[in-house]
N, C-alpha and C positions, 0 to 999 in steps of 0.2 A: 615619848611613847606614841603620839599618832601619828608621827613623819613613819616609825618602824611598820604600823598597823597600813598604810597607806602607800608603804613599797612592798608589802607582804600583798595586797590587796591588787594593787598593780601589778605584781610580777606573776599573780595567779590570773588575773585578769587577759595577759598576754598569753600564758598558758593555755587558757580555754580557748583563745581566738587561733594561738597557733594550731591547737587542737584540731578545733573546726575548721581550717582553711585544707589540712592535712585529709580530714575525714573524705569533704568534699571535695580534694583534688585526686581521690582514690576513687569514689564512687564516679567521677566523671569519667576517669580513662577507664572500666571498667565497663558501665553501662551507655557511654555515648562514642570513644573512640573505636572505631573499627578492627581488629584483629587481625592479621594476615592469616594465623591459623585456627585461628573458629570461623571467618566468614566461609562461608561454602562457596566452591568455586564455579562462575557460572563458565556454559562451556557457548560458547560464542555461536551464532549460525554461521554454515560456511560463505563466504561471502560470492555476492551473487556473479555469476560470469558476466564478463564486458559486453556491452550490448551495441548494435546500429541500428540502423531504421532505415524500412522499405517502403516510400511511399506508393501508397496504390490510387490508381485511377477511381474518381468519384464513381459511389453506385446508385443509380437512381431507378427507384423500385414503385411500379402503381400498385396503389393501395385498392384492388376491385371492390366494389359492394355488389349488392343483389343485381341492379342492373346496370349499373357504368363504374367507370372509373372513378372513383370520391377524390382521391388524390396522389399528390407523385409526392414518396419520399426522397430525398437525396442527403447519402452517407459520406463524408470523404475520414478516410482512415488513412493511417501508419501503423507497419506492425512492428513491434519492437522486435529482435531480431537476432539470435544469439551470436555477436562480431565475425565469429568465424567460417558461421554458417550464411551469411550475409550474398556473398555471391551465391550460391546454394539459391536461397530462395528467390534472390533477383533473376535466375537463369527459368527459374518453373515461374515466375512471374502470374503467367497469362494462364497458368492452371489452378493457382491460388486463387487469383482473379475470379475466375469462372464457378469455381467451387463455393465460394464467400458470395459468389451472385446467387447463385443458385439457393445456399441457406438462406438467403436475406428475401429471395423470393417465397420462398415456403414460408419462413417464419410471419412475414407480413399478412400471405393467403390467409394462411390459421390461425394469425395476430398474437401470438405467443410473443412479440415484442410490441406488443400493442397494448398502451393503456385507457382504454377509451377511444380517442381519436389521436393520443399523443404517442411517439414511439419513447419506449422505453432504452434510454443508453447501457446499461447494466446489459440489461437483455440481450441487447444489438452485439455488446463486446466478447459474450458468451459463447453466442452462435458464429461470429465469423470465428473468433481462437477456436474453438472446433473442427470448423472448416479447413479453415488452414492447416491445423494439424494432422489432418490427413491428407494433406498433400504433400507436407514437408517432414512429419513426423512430431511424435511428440516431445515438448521438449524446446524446441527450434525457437517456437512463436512465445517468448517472454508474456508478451501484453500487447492489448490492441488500442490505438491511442486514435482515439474519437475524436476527429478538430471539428467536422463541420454536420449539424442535421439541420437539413430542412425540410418545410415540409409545406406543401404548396395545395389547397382547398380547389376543387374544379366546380 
């Protein structure tokens, strides 16, 4: 009698573990594997156009105070550049140039890239991609790649 009660016990005992192995191999592919058609589908960004880069001639800009010059900044930048627009902007070069001086002069006059006595990069990359883009259109000038500021005390 307790070998019978003892394979009855065991063979219920496998039951409930098969049970359970079962529950929970339902409740996992249910709430942790991924669906192909319940996940919603994300729709990708278009991916961005091929870029080059247009080094431009350092700009060095004085910083006037009330009555002298306090200091001389100096920017050297790269404009990223959309590949195919790349000759494009290297032919207006020297008006991209001049345009990006010009904002970098104003900005400085009215310190609007100025934070205290330190120039601000953010600022700085704002106002030339501005510039630029009206010279070459919007669009053209991806990003403006900041390599060098310095900034010299008189």
């Amino acid at each position: 009698m307790g070998v019978i009660k003892a394979v009855i016990l065991l063979v219920l005992g496998l039951l409930l573990l098969g049970g359970a192995g079962f529950g929970g191999w339902m409740i996992y592919n249910k709430y942790f594997v991924e669906h192909e058609e319940s996940a919603p589908k994300k729709e990708e960004p278009p991916p961005k156009p091929p870029t080059g880069f247009v080094r431009m001639a350092p700009f060095v800009v004085p910083a006037i105070g009330t009555q002298k010059v306090e200091q001389f900044v100096t920017v050297v930048v790269t404009l990223e550049v959309v590949l195919d627009k790349v000759p494009y902007v290297q032919a207006r070069q020297p008006l991209v140039y001049d345009r990006c001086l010009s904002a970098l002069y104003a900005a400085v006059d009215d310190r609007s890239v100025m934070t205290g006595n330190l120039v601000n990069i953010i600022a700085v990359k704002e106002k030339l991609a501005a510039a630029a883009a009206k010279v070459v259109g919007e669009g053209v000038v991806q990003n403006v790649l900041v390599q060098v500021v310095t900034q010299r005390n008189l």
